[in-house]
C-alpha positions as semicolon CSV with decimal commas, in nm:
position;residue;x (nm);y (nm);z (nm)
1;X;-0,874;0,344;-2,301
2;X;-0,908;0,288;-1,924
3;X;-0,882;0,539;-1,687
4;X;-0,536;0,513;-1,516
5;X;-0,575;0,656;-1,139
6;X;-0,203;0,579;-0,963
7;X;-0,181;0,446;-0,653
8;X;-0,005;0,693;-0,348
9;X;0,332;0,500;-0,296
10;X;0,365;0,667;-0,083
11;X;1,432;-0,434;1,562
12;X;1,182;-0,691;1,428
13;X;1,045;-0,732;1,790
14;X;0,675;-0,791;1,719
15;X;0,421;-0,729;1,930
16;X;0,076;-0,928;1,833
17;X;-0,177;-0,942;2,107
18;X;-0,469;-1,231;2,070
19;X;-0,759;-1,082;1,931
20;X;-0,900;-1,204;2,231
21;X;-0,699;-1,035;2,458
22;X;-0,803;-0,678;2,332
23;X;-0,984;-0,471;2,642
24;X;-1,237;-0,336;2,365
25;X;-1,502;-0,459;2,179
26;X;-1,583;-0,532;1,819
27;X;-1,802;-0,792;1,811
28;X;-1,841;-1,081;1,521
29;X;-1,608;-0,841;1,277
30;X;-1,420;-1,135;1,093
31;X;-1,798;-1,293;1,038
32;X;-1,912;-0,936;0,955
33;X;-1,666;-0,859;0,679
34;X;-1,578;-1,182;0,512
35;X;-1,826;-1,265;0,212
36;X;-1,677;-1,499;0,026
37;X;-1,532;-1,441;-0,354
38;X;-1,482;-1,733;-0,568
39;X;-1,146;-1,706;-0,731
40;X;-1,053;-1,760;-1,088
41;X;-0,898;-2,070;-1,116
42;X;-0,603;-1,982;-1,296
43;X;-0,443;-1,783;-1,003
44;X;-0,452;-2,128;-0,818
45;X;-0,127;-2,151;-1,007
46;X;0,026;-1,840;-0,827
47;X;0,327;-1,924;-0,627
48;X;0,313;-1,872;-0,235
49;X;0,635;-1,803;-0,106
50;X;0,704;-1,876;0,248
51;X;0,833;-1,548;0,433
52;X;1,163;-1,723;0,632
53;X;1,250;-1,829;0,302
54;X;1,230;-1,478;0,138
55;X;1,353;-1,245;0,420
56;X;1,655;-1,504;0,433
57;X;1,729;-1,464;0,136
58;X;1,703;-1,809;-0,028
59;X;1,767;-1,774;-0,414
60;X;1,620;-2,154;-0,402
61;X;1,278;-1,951;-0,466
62;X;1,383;-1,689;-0,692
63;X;1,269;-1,878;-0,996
64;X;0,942;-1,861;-0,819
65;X;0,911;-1,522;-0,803
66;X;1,035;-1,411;-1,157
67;X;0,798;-1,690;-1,269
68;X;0,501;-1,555;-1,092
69;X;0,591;-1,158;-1,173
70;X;0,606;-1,253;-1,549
71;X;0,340;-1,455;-1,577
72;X;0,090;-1,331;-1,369
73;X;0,227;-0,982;-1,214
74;X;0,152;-1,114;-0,842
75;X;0,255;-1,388;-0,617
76;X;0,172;-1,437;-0,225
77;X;0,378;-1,434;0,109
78;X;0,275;-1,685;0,364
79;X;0,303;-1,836;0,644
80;X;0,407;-1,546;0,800
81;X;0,504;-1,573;1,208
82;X;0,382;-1,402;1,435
83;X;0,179;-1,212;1,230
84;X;-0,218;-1,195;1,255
85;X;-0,445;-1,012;1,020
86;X;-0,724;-1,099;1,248
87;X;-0,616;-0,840;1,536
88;X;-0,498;-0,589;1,253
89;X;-0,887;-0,583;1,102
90;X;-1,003;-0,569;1,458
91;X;-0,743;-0,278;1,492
92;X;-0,901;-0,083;1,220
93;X;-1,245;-0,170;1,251
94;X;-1,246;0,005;1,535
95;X;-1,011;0,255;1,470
96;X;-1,248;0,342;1,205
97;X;-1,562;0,320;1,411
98;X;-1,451;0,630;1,674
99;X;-1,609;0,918;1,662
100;X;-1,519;1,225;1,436
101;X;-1,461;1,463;1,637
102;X;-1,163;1,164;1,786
103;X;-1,037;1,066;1,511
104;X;-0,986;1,452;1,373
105;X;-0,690;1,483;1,634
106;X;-0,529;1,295;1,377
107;X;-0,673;1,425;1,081
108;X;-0,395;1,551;0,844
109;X;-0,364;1,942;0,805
110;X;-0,534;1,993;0,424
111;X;-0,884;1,820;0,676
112;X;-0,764;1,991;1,018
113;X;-0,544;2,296;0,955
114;X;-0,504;2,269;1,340
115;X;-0,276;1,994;1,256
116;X;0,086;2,004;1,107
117;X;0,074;1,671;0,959
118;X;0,043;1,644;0,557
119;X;0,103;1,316;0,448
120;X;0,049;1,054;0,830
121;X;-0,251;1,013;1,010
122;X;-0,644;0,985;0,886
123;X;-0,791;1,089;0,576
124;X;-1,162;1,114;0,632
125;X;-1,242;1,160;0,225
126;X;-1,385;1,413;0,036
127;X;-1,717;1,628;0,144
128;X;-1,905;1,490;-0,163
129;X;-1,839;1,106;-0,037
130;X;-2,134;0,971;-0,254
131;X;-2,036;1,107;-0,552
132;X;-1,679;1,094;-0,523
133;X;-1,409;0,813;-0,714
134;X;-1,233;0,755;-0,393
135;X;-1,502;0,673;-0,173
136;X;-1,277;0,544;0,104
137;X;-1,139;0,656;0,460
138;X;-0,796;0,646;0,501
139;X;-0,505;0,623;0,805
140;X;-0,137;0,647;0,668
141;X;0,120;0,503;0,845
142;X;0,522;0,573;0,783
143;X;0,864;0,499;0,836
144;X;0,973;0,798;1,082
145;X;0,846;0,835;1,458
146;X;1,102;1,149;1,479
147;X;1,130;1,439;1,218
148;X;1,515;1,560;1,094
149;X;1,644;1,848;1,243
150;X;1,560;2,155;1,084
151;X;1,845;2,332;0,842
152;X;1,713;2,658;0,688
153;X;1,993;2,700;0,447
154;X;1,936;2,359;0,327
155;X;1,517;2,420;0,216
156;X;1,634;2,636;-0,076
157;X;1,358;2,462;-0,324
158;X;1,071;2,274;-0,378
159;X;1,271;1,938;-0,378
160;X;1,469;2,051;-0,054
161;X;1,185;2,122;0,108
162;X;0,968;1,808;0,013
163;X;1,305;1,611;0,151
164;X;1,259;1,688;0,467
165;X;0,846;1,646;0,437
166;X;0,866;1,355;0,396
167;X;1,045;1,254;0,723
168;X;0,743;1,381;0,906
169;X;0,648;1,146;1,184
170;X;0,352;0,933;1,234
171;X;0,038;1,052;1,489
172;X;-0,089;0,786;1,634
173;X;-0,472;0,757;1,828
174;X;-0,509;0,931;2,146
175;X;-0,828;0,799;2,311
176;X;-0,960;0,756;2,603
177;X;-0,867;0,365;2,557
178;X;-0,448;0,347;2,675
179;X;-0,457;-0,002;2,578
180;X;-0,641;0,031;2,250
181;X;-0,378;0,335;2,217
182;X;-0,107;0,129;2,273
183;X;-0,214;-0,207;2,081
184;X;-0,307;0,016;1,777
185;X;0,020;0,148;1,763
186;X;0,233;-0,192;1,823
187;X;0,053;-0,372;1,614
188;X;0,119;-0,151;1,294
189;X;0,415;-0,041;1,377
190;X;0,525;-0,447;1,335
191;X;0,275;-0,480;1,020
192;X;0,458;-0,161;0,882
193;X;0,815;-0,344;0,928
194;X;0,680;-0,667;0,809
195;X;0,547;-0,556;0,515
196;X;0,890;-0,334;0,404
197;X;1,100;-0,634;0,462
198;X;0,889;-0,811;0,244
199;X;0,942;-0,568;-0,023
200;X;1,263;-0,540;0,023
201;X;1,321;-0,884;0,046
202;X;1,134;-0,874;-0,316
203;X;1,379;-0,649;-0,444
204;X;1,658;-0,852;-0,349
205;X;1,540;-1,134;-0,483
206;X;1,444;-0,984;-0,842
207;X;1,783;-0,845;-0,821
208;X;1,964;-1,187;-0,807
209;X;1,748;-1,334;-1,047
210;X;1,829;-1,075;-1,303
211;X;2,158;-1,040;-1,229
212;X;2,088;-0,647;-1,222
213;X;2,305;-0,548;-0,904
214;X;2,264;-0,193;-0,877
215;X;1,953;-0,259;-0,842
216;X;1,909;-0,304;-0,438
217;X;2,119;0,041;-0,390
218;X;1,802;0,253;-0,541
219;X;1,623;0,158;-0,269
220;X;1,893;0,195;0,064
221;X;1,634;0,413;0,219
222;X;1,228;0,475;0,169
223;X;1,174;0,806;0,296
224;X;0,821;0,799;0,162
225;X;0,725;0,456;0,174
226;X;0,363;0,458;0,318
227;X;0,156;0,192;0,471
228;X;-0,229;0,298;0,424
229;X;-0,528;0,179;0,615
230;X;-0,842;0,140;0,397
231;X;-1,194;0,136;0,496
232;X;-1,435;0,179;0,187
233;X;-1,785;0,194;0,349
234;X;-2,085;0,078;0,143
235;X;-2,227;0,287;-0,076
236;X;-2,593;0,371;-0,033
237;X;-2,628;0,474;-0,409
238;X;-2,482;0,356;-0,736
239;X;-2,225;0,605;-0,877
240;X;-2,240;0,644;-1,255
241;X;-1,894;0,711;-1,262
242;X;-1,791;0,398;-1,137
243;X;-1,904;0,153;-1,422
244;X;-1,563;0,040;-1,606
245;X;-1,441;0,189;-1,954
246;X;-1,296;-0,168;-2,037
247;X;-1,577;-0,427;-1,940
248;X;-1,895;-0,181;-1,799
249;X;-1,845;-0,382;-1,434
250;X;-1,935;-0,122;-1,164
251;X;-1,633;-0,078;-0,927
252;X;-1,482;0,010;-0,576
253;X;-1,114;0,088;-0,664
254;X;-1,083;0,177;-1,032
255;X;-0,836;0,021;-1,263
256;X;-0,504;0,125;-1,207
257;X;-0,112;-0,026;-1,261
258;X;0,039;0,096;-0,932
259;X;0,378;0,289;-0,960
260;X;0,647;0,115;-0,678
261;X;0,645;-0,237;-0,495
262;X;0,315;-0,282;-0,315
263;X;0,234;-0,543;-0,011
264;X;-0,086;-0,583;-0,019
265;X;-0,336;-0,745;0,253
266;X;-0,759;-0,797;0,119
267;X;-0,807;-1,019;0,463
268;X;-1,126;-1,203;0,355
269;X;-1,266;-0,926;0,167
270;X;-1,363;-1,077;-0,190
271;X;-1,356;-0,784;-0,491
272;X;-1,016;-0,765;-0,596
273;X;-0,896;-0,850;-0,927
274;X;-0,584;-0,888;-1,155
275;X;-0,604;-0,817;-1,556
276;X;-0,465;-1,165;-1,710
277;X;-0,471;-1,197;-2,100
278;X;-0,696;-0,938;-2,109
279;X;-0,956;-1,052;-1,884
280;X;-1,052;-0,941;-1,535
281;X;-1,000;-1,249;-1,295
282;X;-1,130;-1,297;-0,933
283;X;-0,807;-1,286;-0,743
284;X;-0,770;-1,509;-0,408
285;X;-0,804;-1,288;-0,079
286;X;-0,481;-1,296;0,117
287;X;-0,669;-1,403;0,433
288;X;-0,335;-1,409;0,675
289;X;-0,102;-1,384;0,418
290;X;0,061;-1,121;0,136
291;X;0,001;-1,021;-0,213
292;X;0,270;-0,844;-0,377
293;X;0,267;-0,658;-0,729
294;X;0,549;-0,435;-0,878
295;X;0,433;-0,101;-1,033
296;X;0,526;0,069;-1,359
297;X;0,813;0,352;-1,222
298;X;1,009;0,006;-1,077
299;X;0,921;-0,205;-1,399
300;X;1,070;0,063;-1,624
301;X;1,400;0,045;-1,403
302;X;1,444;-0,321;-1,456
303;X;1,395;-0,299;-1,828
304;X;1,036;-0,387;-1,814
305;X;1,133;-0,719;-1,705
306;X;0,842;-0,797;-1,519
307;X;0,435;-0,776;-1,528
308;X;0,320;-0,447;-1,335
309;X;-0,074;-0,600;-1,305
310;X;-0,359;-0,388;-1,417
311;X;-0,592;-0,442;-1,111
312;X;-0,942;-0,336;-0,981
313;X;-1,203;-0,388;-0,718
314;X;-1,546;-0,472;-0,745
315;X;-1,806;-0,317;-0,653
316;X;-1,925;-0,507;-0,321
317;X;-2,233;-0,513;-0,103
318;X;-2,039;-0,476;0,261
319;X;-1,776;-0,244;0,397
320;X;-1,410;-0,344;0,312
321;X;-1,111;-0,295;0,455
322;X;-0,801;-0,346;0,271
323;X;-0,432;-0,257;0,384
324;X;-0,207;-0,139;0,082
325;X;0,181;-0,070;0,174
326;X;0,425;0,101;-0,078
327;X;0,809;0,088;-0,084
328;X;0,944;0,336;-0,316
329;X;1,325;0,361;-0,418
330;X;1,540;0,616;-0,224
331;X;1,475;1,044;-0,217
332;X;1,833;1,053;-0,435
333;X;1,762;0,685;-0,657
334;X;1,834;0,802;-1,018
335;X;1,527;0,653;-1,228
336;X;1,625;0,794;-1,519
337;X;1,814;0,496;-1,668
338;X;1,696;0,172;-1,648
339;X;1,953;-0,149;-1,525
340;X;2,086;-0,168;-1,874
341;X;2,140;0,196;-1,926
342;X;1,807;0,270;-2,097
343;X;1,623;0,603;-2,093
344;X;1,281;0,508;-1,872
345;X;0,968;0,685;-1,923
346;X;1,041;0,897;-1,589
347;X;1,357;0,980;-1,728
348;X;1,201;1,220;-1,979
349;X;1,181;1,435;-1,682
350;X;1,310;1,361;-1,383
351;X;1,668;1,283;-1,283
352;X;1,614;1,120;-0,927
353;X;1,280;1,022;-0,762
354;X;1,235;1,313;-0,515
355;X;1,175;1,504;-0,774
356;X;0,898;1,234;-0,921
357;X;0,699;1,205;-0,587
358;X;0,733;1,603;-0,572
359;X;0,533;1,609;-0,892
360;X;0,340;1,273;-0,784
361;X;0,237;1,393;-0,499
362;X;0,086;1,756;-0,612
363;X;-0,122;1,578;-0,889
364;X;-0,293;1,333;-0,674
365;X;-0,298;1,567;-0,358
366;X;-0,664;1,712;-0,391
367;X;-0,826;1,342;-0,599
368;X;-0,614;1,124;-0,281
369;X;-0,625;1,354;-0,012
């Protein structure tokens, strides 16, 4: 069997400045960081769906999407305005690039106790970064700038408490750079809305499609939806632990089926691919566009209706970036039954999906984290 690692689901007035408008420097990173992957040639049968005519709600394409999600488990936003992944790698290159002791003001607490934030802000990786599975640094991004008020008599469990977690606010860079400061946090503050009414817009759409109404009102709000910044630097030494149980190909990102909606941005960054009749394919990068995949926890609500892809990334010879967003149903969505009534496999043990992230979340917390 193959290892199964899960993936952390965890105004539309957009601000995208010119790449070259930035007042800082990172020179030649688009020619840096985009070797080029050949792509299977199946997947040049994926749909791309253009993003007016799925934020608007246009069940012209929904036959597109069900046809994609069945078929191949994946299809691709695009054109996309006012949206460049250009100045969002430049973003994070640098981002990425500042100096430890910097970035640590934004370090989350279990890496800077100093700080009170558990879930938003960097991830540096683990202290064993050769050797470890998730060799990757890490910036999560959210939906709240402002935390809840604070009711004592309502934090009477685990669940309670992890409710109001979850509304912790982002941290955002504090340099000496006020416009890199500022730019940084426009810029994925937009991405973040962009890419959750995307997902959203998915939703929609697969709801319409099949005629399963109830389901848009699991996901009215996405208290832990999580927008994650990926850097995976190259490794200097090949770790043994990385070679694939199904094919022996040494990887990144091992194989996984992810667990909610996912938006999903490679840039120009070859190395992903999608499991398609049991075969690992080259999948094409998403350059200035989206890729979007369902996970297992929403599959089993719809009845299994749809593909949730089995996907992987190659090992590669260059530092990646990647940016992964989740969109998970709401704290109090019941995921017990499925559309039609069906017990899911969540169900077994969990009435709503607070209390599957609360589990989620303390199983991955030392591997992710």
């Amino acid at each position: 069997m193959t290892r199964n690692y899960p993936a952390v689901i965890l105004l539309i007035g957009i601000l995208v400045v010119p790449a070259s408008a930035l007042l800082f420097k990172t020179s030649t990173v688009v020619e840096m960081l985009s070797p080029l992957f050949e792509a299977d040639q199946v997947f040049d049968q994926v749909p791309k769906i253009a993003y007016t005519d799925l934020l608007n709600d246009n069940s012209n394409i929904d036959h597109l999407v069900i046809r994609a999600m069945k078929h191949f488990g994946f299809f691709y936003v695009v054109d996309v305005p006012d949206y460049s992944a250009a100045t969002e790698l430049e973003l994070m290159t640098t981002f990425f690039g500042l100096p430890e002791d910097v970035k640590a003001d934004v370090e989350i607490r279990s890496h800077n106790p100093a700080n009170p934030n558990a879930y938003r802000g960097y991830c540096p990786g683990l202290d064993d970064i050769e050797a470890t599975l998730q060799y990757k640094n890490i910036y999560n991004i959210g939906p709240h700038e402002k935390r809840a008020p604070f009711f004592d008599n309502k934090l009477d469990s685990a669940t309670e408490k992890l409710r109001y977690d979850v509304q912790e606010p982002n941290v955002w860079p504090n340099t000496d750079n006020c416009t890199f400061d500022k730019v940084f946090k426009d810029t994925f503050q937009a991405g973040f809305e962009i890419r959750r009414g995307i997902a959203r817009a998915f939703v929609r759409s697969v709801s319409r499609a099949l005629e399963m109404p109830g389901l848009t009102s699991l996901f009215t709000e996405d208290e832990f939806s999580a927008m994650g910044l990926r850097k995976y630097p190259e490794r200097n030494e090949v770790n043994t632990n990385m070679y694939s149980d199904f094919d022996g190909e040494l990887l990144r990102e091992l194989e996984h089926i992810d667990s909610t909606v996912t938006v999903l941005s490679t840039f120009d960054n070859g190395g992903l691919q999608m499991l398609y009749k049991n075969e690992y394919k080259n999948a094409p990068n998403s350059g200035n566009d989206f890729i979007v995949n369902i996970g297992k926890l929403v599959d089993d609500v719809i009845d299994n209706e749809l593909l949730s892809v089995r996907h992987r990334v190659k090992e590669v010879s260059f530092t990646r970036y990647s940016i992964t967003y989740f969109l998970g149903p709401s704290f109090d969505a019941d995921i017990s039954r499925s559309m039609s009534g069906v017990l899911t496999e969540a169900g077994y043990k969990y009435k709503i999906f607070g209390e599957w992230i609360k589990d989620y979340l303390g199983a991955i917390e030392l591997f992710y984290y």
